[in-house]
C-alpha positions, 0 to 999 in steps of 0.5 A, spaced: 544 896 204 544 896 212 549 901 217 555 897 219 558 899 225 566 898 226 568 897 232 575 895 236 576 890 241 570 888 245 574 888 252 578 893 252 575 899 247 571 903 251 569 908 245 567 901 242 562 900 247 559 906 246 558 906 239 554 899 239 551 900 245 547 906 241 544 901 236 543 894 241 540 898 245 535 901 241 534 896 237 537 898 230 540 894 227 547 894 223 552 889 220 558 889 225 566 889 222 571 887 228 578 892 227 583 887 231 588 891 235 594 887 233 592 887 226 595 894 225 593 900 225 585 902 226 586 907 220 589 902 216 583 897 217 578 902 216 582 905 210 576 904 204 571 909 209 577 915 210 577 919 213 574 915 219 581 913 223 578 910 229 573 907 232 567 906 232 565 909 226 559 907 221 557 907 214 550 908 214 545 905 210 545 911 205 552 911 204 554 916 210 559 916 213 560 918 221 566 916 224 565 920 232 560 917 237 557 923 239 556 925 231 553 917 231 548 918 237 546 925 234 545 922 227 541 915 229 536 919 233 535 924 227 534 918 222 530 914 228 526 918 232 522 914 235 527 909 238 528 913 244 536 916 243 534 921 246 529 924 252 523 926 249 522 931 255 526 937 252 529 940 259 531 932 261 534 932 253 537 938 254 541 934 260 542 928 257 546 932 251 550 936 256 552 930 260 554 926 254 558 932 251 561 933 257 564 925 258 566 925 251 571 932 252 573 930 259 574 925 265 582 924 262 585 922 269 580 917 270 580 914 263 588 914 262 589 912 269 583 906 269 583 902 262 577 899 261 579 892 262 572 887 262 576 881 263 578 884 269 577 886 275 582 889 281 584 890 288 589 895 291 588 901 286 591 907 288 587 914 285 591 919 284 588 926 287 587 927 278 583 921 277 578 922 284 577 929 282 574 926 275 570 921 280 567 928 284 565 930 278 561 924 275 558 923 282 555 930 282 553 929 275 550 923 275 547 925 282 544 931 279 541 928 273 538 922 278 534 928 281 532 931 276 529 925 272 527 922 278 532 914 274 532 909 273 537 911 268 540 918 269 534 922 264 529 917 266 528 911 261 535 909 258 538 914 253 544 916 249 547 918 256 548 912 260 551 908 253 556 914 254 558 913 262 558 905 261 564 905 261 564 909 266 561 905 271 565 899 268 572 903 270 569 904 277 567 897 278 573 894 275 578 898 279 574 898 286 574 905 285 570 908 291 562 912 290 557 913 294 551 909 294 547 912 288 553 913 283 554 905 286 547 903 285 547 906 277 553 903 276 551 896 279 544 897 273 549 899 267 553 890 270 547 888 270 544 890 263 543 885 259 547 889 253 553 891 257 552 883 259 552 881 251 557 886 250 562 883 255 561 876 254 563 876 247 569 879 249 571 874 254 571 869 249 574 873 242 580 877 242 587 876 245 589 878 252 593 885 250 598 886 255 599 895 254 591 894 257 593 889 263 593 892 270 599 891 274 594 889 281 592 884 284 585 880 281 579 879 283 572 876 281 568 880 276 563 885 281 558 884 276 551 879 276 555 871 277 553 868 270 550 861 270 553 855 270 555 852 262 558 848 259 561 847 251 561 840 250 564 836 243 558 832 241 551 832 240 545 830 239 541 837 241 534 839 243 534 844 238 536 844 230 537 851 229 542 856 232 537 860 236 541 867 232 543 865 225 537 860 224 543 856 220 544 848 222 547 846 228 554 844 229 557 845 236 554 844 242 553 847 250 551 844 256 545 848 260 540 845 266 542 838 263 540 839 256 545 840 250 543 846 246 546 847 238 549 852 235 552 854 228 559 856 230 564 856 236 563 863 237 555 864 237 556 857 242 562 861 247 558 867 248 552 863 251 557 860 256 560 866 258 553 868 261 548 865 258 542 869 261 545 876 258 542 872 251 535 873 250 534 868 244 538 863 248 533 864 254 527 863 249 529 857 246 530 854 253 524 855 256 521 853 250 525 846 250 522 845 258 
């Protein structure tokens, strides 16, 4: 039996995000359950795993049951000590355990006031004195722990606290919300993580536009890394036989770079065409074909 990890909208759930982050991240593995926003509600869907109601939630392999995020941060580095959940200095984890907590209790202005949208990003937002006060806090937070650890990431290596403030940045970034210099740069390496890319690729071409998440602003281009240029096309034939993710028999068909690559379905083709570099398996199977 493997974990599985329930997790809403890719888009637009932020707790989401946090929850799958602390497996991909780390290379643990777990089938994941799309709950649908529109299909009713997140209790109802996860009924046969109550008393979880929200998500992300996980039934682990043991039968377990963990339905908070930070309760899954904590279990999984109990369970597999050597992915690198956590700092392995004690006072850098002691840190990492204390920003973490804080961002799930806290920063209510910024997350109410600023949904993430990762379909989106906007011009005109106007922070009100609560949201800015948020973002004084997490900058001399993240600047505090920047220097104490020296980065990359807020306690050195990447850990359970950065996949807590990613959506953090993505809010700071989607929004154009004003930070100084560090907080930007650690918000620019969260856009150009290829998890988060993966993540947000995938929400670009599944799920519906939810109307309740949409910002009444106008638009502008994504601040993130610019994908490569790629192209879904009708028909084949293409270089490769088996889809560089599920090993199944081609179906569906992407242009990249003058080549047609195959994949097993629709869904595995359209995440690669919404940026094709965020995809490791992807970019193997291209070098390997030149």
């Amino acid at each position: 039996m493997t974990d599985t990890l329930y997790i809403g909208d890719y888009t637009y759930s932020s707790w989401s995000l946090r929850g799958w982050l602390l497996f991909r991240r780390f290379g643990l593995q777990a089938k994941t359950v799309l709950v649908d926003f529109t299909a009713g509600s997140v209790a109802e869907q996860v009924a046969e795993i109550a008393p979880a109601r929200t998500v992300p939630c996980a039934r682990l392999s043991d039968g377990a049951l963990v339905w908070d995020s930070l309760a899954l941060a904590e279990e999984l580095a109990s369970r597999h000590p050597g992915a690198g959940l956590w700092p392995a200095d004690p006072a850098l984890r002691a840190t990492a355990r204390s920003l973490a907590a804080e961002m799930h209790a806290s920063f209510d202005a910024l997350r109410g006031d600023c949904p993430m949208n990762l379909r989106a990003a906007y011009t005109g937002f106007q922070p009100s004195e609560a949201v800015r006060a948020d973002l004084a806090r997490v900058e001399a937070l993240w600047s505090w722990a920047l220097e104490q650890s020296g980065g990359p990431w807020l306690c050195g290596d990447y850990s359970a606290v950065d996949a807590f403030y990613a959506p953090v940045a993505a809010r700071i970034a989607g929004y154009g919300l004003t930070v100084g210099p560090q907080a930007q740069a650690y918000v620019a390496a969260h856009l150009a993580d290829p998890a988060f890319r993966r993540w947000r690729a995938m929400g670009l071409v599944r799920g519906a536009e939810l109307p309740w998440y949409a910002g009444d602003l106008d638009r502008t281009d994504w601040p993130g890394p610019a994908p490569l240029a790629a192209q879904p096309v009708d028909t084949g034939p293409a270089v490769n036989a088996a889809c560089p993710y599920s090993g199944d028999p081609v179906t569906h068909f992407l242009s990249f770079e003058g080549s047609l690559y195959g994949f097993c379905n629709a869904f595995c083709r359209d995440k690669t065409a919404a940026d094709p570099e965020a995809w490791p398996a992807f970019m193997a199977l291209v070098q390997g074909t030149r």
